[in-house]
N, C-alpha and C positions, 0 to 999 in steps of 0.2 A: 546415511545418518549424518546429521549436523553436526561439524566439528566445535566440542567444549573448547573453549580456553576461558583461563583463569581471567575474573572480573577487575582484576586488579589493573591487567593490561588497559580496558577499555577508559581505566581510573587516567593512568598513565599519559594516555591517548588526549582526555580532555584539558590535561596540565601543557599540553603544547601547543600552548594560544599565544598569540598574539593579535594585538588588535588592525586592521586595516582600513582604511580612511573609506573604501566602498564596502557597502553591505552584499555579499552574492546571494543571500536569501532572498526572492525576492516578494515571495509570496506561495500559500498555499493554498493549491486546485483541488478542488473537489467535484468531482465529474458524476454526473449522476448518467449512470453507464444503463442502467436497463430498468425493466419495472414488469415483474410477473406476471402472467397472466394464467386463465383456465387452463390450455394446452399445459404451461411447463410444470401445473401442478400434478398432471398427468404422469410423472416420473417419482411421486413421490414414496410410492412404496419399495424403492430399491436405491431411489439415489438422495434421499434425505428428505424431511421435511420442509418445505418450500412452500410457504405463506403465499395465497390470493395476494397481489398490490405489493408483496418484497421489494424494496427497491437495492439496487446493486449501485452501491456509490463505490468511485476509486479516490485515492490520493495521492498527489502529486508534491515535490518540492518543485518549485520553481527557479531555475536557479540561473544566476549570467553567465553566459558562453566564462571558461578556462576554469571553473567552479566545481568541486563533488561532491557527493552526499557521503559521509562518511558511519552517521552513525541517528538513529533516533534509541533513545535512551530517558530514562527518568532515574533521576538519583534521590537520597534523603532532603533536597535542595527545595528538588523539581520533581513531583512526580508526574508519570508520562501515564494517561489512559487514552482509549479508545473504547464508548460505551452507546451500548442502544438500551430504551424504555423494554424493549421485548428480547429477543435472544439473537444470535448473528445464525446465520444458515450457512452450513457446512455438507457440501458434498460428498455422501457416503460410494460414491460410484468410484470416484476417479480423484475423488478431491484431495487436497493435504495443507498445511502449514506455509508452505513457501510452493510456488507456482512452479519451479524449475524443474519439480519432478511429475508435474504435472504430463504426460505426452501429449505431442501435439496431435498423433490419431487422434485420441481423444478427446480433442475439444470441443469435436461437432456434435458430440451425445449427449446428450437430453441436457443437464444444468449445468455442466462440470463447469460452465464460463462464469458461472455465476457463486461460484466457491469464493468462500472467504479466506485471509491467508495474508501475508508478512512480506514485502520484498524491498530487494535495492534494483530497481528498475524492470524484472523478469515479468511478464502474464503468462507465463508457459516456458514447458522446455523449449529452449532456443527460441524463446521468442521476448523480444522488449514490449511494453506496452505506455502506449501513447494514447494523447486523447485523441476520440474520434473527429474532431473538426479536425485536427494533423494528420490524419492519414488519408489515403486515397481507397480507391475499389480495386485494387489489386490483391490478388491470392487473399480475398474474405473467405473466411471459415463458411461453408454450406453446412447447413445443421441438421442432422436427420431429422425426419419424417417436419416435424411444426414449431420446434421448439427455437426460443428465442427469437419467433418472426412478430414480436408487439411492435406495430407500427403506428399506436397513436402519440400524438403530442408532446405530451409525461416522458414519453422515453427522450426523446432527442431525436439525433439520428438513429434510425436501425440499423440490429446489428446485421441484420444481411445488406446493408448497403457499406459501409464500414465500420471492422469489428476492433479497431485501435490498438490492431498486433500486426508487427514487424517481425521475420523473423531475421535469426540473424546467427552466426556460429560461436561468437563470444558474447553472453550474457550473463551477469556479473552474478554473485550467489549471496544471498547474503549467511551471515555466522551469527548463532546466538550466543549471549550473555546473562548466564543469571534471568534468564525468562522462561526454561524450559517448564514449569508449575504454572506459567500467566498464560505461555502459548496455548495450554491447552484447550482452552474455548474454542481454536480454530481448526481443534482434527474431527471431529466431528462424533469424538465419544462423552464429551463433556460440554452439553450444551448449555451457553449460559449466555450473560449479557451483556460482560466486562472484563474487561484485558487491562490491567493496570498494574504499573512496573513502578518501582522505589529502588531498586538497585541493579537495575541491566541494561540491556539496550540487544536490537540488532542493526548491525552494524555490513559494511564494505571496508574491509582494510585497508584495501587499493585503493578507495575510492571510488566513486558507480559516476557516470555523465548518463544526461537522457541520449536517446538514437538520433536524435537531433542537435548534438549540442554543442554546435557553431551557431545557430538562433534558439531555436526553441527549448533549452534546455533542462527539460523536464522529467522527471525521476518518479516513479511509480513506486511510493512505498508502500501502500497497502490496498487491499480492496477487502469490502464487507456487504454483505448485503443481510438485512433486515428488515422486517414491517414495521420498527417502533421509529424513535427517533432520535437519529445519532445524534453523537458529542463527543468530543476529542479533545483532549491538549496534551501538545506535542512539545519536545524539546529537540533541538536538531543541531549538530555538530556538522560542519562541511568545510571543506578543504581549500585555501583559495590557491591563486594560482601562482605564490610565493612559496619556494621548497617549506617545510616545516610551519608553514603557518595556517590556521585555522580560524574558525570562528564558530561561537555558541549561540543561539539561539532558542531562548524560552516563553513559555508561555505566558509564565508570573512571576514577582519578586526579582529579577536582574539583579546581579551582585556584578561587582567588581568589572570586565569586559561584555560578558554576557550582553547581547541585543535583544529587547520583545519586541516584535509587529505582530500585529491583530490577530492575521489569519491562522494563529497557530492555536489561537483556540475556536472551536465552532460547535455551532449546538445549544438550545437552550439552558438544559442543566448544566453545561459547562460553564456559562457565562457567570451564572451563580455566584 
């Protein structure tokens, strides 16, 4: 179970800013990680419903090497969604909310990679996930029987050539805030189209770094896969690499230190 703590903390959390002359947001990745096909609808009557053409997008903070992700979060200010035209696809097999508790046996069977869910960097137990052009062909997931082997165009690279999981023994968790009623889109009992936060966040106390991040350092906070069409805006809190100092990052309206850059909103109805 996810540990509560009181929303006030997270309140607390964003009041210790100060501003710093370099931005460490640098941007946000949106990886378009798979795309359904006939075989993986083949699981559908035990491991969720899974849309012909779904496509499975991740998202990444971008961040500069000594930089964390500490927190995405939507307040009365800002509020924080992540939404599709149609509904998000949630694995009833092996799937859940945060990827950590995900097992890695598990990941070669039938969709489970393709579950939607929340993180500060995790694709799996013990596992970081990274995009596929950063990773190599070592220790790729083999998938039973046919699944997850689309290897036209649309997908990118396949995930049988690399599946853009690391694994690793410290993989950071993330903790929820005041979103345990929003998360529930992503267990896969409340099917719907929209995750949208006004007073939460999930959050890295500690801070999360990507697996890479002396270069590339990039932080995996969520993955969705759906047949409609995303839209996001995100507000993001990250730590820089002065004790106590931070920095916010929103979609719309900036007040007072707060920074906007583009990529935090995406999606047509989001542009809105």
């Amino acid at each position: 179970m996810i540990k509560k703590v009181c929303f006030t903390f997270i309140i607390l959390l964003l009041t210790i800013f100060s501003s710093s002359a370099q931005q460490g947001l640098e941007n946000i990745i949106v990886e378009k990680y798979y795309v359904a096909n006939a075989y993986d609808t083949s699981a559908n009557t035990y491991a969720g419903k899974l849309p012909l053409g779904a496509t499975t997008y991740r998202i990444f903070a971008d961040l500069l090497p000594g930089y964390q992700f500490l927190a995405a979060y939507g307040s009365p200010e800002h509020t924080l969604k992540i939404a599709t035209t149609t509904t998000f696809f949630n694995n009833t097999d092996h799937g859940a909310v945060i990827p950590n508790v995900i097992p890695y046996r598990t990941m070669r069977k039938n969709t489970v990679m393709l579950d939607s869910w929340l993180s500060v960097g995790a694709a799996g137990e013990d596992c970081y996930g990274i995009l596929k052009s950063d990773d190599d062909s070592l220790e790729t997931i083999q998938h039973e029987k046919k699944f997850l082997s689309n290897t036209k165009r649309s997908v990118g690279i396949p995930l049988k050539e690399r599946d853009g999981i690391v694994r690793h023994d410290e993989v950071p968790r993330p903790f929820f805030f005041h979103i345990d009623s929003a998360v529930k889109v992503f267990d896969g009992n409340h099917p719907g189209g929209l995750f949208e936060v006004k007073n939460g966040a999930w959050a890295c106390l500690t801070g999360s770094k990507g697996a890479d991040s002396l270069t590339n350092n990039r932080v995996l906070i969520a993955q969705v896969t759906t047949d409609g069409e995303l839209s996001f805006e995100l507000n993001i809190q990250i730590a820089t690499p002065i004790k106590g100092v931070s920095q916010r990052f929103v979609a719309r309206n900036p007040i007072e230190d707060e920074i906007c850059i583009p990529s935090l909103i995406y999606g047509k109805e989001s542009r809105k």
